[in-house]
C-alpha positions in Angstrom: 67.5 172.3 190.8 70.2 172.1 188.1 72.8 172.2 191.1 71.4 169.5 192.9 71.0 167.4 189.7 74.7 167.8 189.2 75.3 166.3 192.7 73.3 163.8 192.4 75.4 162.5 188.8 78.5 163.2 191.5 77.2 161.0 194.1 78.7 157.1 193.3 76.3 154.8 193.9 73.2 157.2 192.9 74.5 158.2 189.8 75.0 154.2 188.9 71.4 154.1 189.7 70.3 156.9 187.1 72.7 155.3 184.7 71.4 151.9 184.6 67.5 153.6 184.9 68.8 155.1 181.5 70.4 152.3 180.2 67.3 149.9 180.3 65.3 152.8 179.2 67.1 152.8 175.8 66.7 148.8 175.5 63.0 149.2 176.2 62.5 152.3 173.5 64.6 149.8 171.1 62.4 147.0 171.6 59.5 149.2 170.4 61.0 149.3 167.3 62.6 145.8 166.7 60.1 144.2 164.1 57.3 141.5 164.8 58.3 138.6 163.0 55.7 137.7 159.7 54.1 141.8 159.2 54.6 143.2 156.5 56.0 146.6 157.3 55.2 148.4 154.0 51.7 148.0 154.4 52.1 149.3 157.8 52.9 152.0 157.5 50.7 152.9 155.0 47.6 152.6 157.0 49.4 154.7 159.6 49.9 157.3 157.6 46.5 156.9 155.9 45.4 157.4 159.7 47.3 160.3 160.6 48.7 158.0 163.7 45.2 157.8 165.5 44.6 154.6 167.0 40.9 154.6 166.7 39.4 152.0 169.5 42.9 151.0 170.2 44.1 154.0 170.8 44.7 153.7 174.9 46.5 151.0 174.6 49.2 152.4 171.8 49.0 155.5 174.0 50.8 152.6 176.8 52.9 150.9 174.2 54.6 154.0 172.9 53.0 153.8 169.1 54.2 150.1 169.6 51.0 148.5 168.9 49.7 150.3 165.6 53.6 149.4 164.1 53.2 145.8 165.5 56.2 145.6 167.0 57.9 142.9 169.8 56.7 145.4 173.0 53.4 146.1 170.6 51.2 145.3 174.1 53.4 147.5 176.1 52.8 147.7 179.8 48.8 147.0 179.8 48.8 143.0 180.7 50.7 143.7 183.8 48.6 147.2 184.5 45.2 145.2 184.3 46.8 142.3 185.9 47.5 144.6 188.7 44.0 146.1 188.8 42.4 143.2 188.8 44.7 141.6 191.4 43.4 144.6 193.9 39.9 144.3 193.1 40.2 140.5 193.7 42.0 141.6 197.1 38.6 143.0 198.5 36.3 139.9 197.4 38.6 137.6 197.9 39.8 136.7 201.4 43.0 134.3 201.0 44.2 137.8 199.0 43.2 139.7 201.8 44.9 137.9 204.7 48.0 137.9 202.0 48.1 141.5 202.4 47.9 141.3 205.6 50.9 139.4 206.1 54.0 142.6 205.1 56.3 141.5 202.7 55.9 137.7 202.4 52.2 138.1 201.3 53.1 141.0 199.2 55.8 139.0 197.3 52.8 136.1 196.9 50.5 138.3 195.4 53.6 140.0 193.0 54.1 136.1 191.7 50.2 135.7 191.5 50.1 139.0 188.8 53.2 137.4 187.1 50.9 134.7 186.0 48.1 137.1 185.2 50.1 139.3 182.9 51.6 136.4 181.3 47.6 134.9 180.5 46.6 138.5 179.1 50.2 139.0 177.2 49.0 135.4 175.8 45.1 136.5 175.4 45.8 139.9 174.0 48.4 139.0 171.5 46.2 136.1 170.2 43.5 139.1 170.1 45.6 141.8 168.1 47.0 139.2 165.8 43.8 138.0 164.9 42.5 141.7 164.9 45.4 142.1 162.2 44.6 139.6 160.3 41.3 140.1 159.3 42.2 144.0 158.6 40.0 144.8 161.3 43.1 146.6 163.0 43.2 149.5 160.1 39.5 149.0 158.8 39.8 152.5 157.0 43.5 151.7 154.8 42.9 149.8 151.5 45.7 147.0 152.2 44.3 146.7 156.4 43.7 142.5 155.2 47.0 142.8 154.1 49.5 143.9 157.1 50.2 140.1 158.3 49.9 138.0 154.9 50.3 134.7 156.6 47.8 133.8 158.5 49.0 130.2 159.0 48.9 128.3 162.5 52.5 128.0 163.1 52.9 132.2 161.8 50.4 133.0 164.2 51.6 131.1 167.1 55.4 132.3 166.7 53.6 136.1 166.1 51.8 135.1 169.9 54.5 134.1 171.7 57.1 136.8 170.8 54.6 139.2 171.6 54.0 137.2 175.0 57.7 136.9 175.5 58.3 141.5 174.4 55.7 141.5 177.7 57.5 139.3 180.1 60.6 141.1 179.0 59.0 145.0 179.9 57.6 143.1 183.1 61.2 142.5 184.0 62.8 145.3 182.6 60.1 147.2 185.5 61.4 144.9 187.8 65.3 145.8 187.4 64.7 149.5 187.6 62.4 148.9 191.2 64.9 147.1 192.5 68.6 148.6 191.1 67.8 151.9 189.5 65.1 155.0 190.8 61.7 155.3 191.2 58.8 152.2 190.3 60.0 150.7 187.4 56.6 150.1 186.2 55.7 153.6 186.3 58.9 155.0 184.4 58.5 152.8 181.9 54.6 154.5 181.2 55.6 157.6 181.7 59.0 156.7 178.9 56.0 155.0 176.6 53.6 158.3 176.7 56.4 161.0 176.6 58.0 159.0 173.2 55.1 160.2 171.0 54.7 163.7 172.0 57.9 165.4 169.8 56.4 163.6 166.9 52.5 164.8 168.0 53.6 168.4 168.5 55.6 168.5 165.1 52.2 166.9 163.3 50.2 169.8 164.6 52.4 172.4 163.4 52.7 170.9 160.1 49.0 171.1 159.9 48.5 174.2 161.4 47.2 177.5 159.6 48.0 180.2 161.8 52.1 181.5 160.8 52.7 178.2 159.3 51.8 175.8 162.1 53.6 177.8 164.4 50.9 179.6 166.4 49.2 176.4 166.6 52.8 174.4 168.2 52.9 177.3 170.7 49.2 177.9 171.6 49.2 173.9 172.0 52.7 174.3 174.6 50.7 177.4 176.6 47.8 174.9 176.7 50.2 171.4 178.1 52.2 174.0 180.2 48.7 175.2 182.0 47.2 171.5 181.9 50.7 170.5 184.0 50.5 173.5 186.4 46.8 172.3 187.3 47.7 168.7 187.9 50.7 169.4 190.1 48.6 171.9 192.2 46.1 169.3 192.4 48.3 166.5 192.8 50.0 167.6 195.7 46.8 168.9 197.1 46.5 166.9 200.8 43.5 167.0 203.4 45.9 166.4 206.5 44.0 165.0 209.5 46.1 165.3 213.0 46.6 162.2 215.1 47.8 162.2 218.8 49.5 159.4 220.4 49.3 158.7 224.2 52.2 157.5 226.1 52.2 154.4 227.4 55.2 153.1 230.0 56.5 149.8 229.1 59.0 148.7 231.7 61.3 152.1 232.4 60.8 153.0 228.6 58.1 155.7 227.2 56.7 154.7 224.3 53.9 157.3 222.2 53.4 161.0 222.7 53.8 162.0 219.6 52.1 164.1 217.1 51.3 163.2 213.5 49.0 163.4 210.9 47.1 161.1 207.8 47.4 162.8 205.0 44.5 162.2 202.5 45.1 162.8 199.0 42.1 165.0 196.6 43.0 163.1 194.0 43.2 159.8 195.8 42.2 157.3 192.9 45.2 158.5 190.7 44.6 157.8 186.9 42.9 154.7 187.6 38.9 156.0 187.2 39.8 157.4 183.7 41.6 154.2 182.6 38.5 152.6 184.0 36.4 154.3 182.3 38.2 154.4 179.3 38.2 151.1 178.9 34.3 150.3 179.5 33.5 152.6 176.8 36.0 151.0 174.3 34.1 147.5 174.5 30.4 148.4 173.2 32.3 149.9 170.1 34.5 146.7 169.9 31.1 144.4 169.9 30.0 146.3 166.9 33.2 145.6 165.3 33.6 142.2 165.5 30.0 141.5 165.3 30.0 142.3 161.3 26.4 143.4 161.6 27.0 146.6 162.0 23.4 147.7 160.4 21.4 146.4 163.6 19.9 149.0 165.3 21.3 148.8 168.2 24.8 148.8 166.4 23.9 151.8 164.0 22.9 153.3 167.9 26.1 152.2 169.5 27.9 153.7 166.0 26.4 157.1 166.4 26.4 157.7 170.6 29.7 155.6 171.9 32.3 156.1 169.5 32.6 159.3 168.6 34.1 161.5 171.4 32.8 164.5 170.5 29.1 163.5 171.2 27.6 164.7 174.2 26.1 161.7 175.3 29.5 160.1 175.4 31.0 163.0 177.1 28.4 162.6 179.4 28.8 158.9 180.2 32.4 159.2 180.3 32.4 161.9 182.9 30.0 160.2 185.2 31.7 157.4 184.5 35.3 159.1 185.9 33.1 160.2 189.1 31.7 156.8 189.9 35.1 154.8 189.9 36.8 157.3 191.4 34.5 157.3 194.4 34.2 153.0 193.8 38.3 152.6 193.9 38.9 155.2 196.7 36.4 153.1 198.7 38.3 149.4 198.2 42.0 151.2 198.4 41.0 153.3 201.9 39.5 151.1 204.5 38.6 153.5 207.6 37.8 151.1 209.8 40.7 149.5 209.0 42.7 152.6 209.8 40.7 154.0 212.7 41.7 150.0 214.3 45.3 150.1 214.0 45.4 153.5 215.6 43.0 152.4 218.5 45.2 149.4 219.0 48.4 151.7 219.4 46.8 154.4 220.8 46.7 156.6 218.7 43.2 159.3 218.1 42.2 162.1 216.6 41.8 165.1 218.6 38.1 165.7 219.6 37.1 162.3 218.0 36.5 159.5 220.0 38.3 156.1 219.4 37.2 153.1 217.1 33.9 153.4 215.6 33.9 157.4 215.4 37.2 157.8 214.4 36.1 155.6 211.1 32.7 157.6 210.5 35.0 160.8 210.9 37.6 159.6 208.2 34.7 158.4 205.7 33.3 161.6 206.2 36.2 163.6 205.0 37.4 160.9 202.3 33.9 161.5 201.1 34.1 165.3 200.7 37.4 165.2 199.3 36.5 162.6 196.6 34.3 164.8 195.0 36.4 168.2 193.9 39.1 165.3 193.1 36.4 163.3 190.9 35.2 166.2 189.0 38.8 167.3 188.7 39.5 164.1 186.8 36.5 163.9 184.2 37.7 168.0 183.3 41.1 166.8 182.6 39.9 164.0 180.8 38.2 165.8 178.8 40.6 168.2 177.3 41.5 166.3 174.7 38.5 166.1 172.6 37.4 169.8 173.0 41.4 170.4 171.7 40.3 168.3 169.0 37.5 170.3 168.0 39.5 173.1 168.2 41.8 172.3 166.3 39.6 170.5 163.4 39.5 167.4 164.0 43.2 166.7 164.5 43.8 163.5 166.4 47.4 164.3 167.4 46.9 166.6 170.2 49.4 165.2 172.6 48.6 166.8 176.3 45.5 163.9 176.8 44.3 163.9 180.2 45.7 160.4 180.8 48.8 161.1 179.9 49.3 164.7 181.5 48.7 162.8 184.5 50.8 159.8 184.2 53.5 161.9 183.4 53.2 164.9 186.2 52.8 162.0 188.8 55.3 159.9 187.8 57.8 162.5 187.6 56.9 164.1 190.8 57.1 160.6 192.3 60.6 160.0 191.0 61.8 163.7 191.8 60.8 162.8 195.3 63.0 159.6 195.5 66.0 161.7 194.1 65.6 164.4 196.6 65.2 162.1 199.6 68.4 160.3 198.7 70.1 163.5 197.9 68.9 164.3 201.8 70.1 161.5 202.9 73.8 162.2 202.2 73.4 165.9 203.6 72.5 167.6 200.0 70.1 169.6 198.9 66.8 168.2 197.3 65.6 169.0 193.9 62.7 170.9 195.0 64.4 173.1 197.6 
């Protein structure tokens, strides 16, 4: 692996490419740090240490940003406005049928509908930045640190406006700097720049829990904690890689003096085909009861002193409960709008193309629904146990919020890297070298 990473710095053109991947890399991590105009730092990061770095109810979204949100910082909405643009741009694909026939169309509709989440993320960088400023101003962004009403001291029209649009602007900016990886550098820019934003705060997360730690100073707790991450990865890659492969038989067909078909292939069906989607779906439907409480102000309403007790902390079992079966419902809801069998089992009827023993059309998509069905469900379940991990580390570790191997984030980061490993090797291939994997 180390050999063939040397070849690939000793290859011209691909080693510009992993050079300029690490170049914007270091502009995005800086513009993490660069300060939001009108926040008063100080007080900052007081409540942050006053919260041992947990992000309470905002916590996902400084898990994207990189910390960048909690430090209110230029990138403080990281890569989530062009994430739920994106989301909500393929949901809209199913209900919506100008989106669909877009899709339809290769690489001019794809380019439409690229445009159409442009304008999306740049509404939710504008929404969510009037959102967190506001949530800022009113203290309601560190409601546990003594000077929370105090991290943005002007709350004037003009302060908050400029606070919006640089935050607006830090978005467009990551959007783009995703862009110029995708299209000059390796790998989905988009993706890298997660997987950058996640792996940021774990150095800082594993030296937290060995200063805590009891057992040899902290250091059996920093170790047992890498055993833990290093199994957690092993499990994921396993999983991810994990493929139902269904042959597929092409007939010949003579057009003119020219064969055309008889070949062999297969449709390989992923277990985990919803990705990390279900849990960031879930995720985020439990986050909003909690938020009604909290910008309601009455929190002594029943139903609020309920909501209190069963949806926000995540050691309760009623909300490990929900958020498991939660996990298993998306995940069997997004596989079902991102496969279409009948959609599949048409294009191979129309090029002749069957699977063996399985009649053409109608059968062939019954067939595929009936093994994306029974794949679904070890890949579902697999997702709510990784998901989980992190809050019964927490109770194992009393109470500590900085346990860094999240299931989220183990998974963004093993299939982001495998992703990107992949496009090295098969450009390493390309020019007759060996891949990284080989």
């Amino acid at each position: 692996m180390l050999t063939a990473f040397a070849r690939a710095f000793k290859t011209p053109d691909l080693r510009k490419k992993l050079l300029f991947t690490l170049g914007i890399l270091v502009l995005f991590r800086l513009g993490q740090n660069v300060p939001l105009p009108g926040v008063d730092y100080r007080n900052v990061a007081q409540c942050i240490k006053e919260a041992g770095g947990n992000g309470g109810l905002f916590g996902m979204i400084n898990l994207f940003s990189g910390g960048a949100l909690l430090q209110l910082t230029i990138f403080a909405l990281g890569i989530m406005p062009y994430i739920t643009a994106s989301i909500i741009l393929q949901l809209l694909t199913v209900v919506i049928p100008r989106l669909e026939a877009l899709k339809k169309e290769g690489q001019a509709g794809q380019t439409k509908i690229t445009q159409y989440t442009r304008y999306l993320t740049l509404a939710l960088g504008v929404l969510q930045g009037t959102g967190l400023v506001a949530t800022a101003q009113s203290g309601t962004l560190f409601r546990t640190c003594a000077v929370g009403n105090q991290v943005v001291p002007d709350t004037s029209i003009f302060r908050t406006t400029v606070m919006v649009i640089t935050m607006t602007a830090g978005t467009v900016m990551i959007m783009w700097l995703g862009e110029l990886i995708t299209d000059r550098g390796i790998g989905n820019g988009m993706s890298i720049l997660m997987f950058t934003s996640i792996a940021a705060g774990f150095p800082g997360s594993l030296w937290s829990i060995k200063k805590s730690g009891k057992i040899v100073s902290g250091w059996g707790e920093f170790f047992i904690v890498i055993a833990i991450g290093l199994a957690m990865v092993c499990l994921v890659v396993f999983v991810e890689q994990a493929q139902r492969r269904i042959p597929v038989q092409y007939a010949k067909r003579m057009i003119g003096r020219r064969s055309y078909g008889g070949t062999s292939t297969y449709i390989p069906l992923k277990v985990n085909q919803a990705g990390v989607i279900p849990v960031i779906f879930a995720s985020s439907l439990l986050y909003i009861p909690a938020l009604i409480v909290q910008f309601s102000g009455n929190s002594t309403a029943g139903w609020a002193r309920w909501i209190s007790t069963n949806l926000t902390k995540g050691d309760h079992p009623f909300y490990l409960t929900l958020y498991f079966l939660l996990i298993v419902f998306f995940a069997f809801f997004y596989v079902a709008i991102s496969f279409n069998p009948e959609e599949v089992a048409d294009n191979m009827k129309k090029y002749g193309g069957f699977i063996p023993g399985i009649r053409a059309g109608r059968p062939t998509a019954e067939y595929l629904g009936y093994v994306l069905n029974r794949i679904t469900w070890p890949g579902s379940l697999y997702l709510g146990l990784i998901a989980l991990v992190p809050t019964v580390a927490i109770a194992l570790f009393n109470g500590t919020q900085n346990f860094p191997f999240g299931g989220t984030s183990i998974l963004i980061i093993v299939g982001v890297g495998l992703e990107t490993v992949k496009q090295i090797e098969s450009q390493l291939q390309q020019r007759n070298y060996e891949g990284f994997l080989r």
